[in-house]
C-alpha positions in Angstrom: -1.0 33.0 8.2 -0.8 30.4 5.4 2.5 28.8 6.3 0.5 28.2 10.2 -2.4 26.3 8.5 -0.8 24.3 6.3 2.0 23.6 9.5 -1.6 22.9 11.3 -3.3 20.6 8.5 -0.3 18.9 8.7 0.0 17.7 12.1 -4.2 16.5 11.9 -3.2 14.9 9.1 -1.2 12.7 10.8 -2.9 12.3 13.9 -5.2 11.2 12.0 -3.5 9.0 10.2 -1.8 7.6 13.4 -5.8 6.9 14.9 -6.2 4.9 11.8 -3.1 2.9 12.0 -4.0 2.4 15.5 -7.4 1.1 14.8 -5.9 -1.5 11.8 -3.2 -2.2 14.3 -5.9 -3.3 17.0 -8.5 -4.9 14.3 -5.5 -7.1 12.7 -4.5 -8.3 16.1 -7.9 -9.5 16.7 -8.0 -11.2 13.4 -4.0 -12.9 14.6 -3.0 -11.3 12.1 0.5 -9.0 12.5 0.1 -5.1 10.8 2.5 -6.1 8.5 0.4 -9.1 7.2 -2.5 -7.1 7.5 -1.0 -4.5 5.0 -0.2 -7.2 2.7 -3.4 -8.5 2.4 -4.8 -4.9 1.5 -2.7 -4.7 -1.0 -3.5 -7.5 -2.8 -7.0 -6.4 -2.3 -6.6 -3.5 -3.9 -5.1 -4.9 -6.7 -7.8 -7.0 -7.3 -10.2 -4.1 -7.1 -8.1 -2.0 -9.4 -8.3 -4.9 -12.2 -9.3 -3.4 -15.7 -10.5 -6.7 -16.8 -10.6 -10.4 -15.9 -8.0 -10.7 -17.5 -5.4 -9.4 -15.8 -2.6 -11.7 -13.7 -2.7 -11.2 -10.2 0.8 -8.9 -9.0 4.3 -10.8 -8.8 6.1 -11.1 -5.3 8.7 -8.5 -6.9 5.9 -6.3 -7.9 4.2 -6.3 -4.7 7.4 -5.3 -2.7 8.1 -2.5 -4.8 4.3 -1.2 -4.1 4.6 -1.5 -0.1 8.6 -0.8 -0.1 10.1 -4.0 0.9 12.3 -6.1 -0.1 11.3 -9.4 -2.3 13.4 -11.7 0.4 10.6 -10.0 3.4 7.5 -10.5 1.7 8.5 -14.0 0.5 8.4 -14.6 4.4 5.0 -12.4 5.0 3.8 -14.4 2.2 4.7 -17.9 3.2 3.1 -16.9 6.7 0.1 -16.3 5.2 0.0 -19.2 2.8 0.1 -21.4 6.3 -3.0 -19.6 7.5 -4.9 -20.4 4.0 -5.3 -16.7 3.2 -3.3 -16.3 0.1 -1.9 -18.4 -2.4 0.9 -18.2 -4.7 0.6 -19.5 -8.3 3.5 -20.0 -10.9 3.5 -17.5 -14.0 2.5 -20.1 -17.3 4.9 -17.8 -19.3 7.4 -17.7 -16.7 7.6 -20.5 -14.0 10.4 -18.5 -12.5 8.0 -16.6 -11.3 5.0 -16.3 -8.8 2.3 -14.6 -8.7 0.5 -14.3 -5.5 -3.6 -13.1 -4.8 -6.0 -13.7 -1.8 -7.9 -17.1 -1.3 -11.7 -16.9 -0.7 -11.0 -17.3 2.8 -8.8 -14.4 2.9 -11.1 -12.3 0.5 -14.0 -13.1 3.0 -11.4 -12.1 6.1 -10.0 -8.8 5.0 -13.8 -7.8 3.6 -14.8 -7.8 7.5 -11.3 -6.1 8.7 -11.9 -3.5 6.0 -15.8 -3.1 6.9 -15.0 -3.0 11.2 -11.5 -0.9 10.4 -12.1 1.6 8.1 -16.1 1.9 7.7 -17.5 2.0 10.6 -14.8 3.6 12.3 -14.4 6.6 10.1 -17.4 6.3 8.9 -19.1 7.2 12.5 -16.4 9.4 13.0 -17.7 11.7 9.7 -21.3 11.1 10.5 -20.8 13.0 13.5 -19.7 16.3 11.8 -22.4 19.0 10.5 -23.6 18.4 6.4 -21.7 22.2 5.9 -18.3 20.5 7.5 -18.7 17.6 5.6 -18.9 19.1 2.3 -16.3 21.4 2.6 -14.0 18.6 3.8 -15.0 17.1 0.8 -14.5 19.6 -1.5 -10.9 20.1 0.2 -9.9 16.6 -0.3 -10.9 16.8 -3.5 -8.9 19.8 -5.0 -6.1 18.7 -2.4 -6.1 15.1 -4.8 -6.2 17.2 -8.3 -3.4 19.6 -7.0 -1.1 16.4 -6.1 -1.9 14.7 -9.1 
């Protein structure tokens, strides 16, 4: 019986995660922006939310296409793209002008803050408002111990 539940969690899981790409899909188009951009600029979001201090250089092209699995020569294009738009900027390392370092504008800080609030928050956020308080904790709970056993 354990085998057929985790067979079952598996396929929610991702149709789950499909309704979600779907939903960024549909919010990035409306925003002009392609999924792949759209993932880019999350990224970059999330490094800057991850920051331990102020301190900290925003991530290098390299190191941002090893995080999202592409290769430096692709996001260089992504990147460029969204440089045309105004929505990030790349800036040369002072240690290492070789290299470039790349982070979100203001603008695209401001844009990805509304994708992020229409795409994920209110979406799944109505979505889990609609399930009983019981169901809600115990998916909780679940997710939970599901993250500690995969870390």
């Amino acid at each position: 019986m354990k085998k057929g539940n985790i067979t079952e969690i598996l396929r929610y899981w991702e149709h789950i995660n499909k309704l979600i790409r779907l939903k960024h899909r549909e919010t990035a188009q409306k925003y002009d922006l392609t999924f792949e951009q759209f993932h880019l600029m999350i990224e970059l979001d999330h490094h800057a939310e991850f920051k331990l201090d102020n301190y900290e250089l925003p991530p290098t092209v390299g190191e941002i296409a090893a995080d999202v699995g592409n290769a430096p020569h692709t996001l260089s294009e992504r990147i460029k793209r969204l440089e045309k738009k105004g929505l990030v900027k790349k800036i040369r390392d002072e240690k290492d002008l070789r290299i470039n370092r790349v982070m979100l504008t203001d603008k695209g800080q401001n844009l990805i803050d509304s994708i992020k609030n229409e795409a994920d928050n209110i979406f799944i956020y109505n979505a889990l408002e609609k399930m009983e308080k019981n169901s809600l904790n115990n998916l909780l709970n679940s997710l939970k111990q599901l993250n500690e056993n995969l870390s």
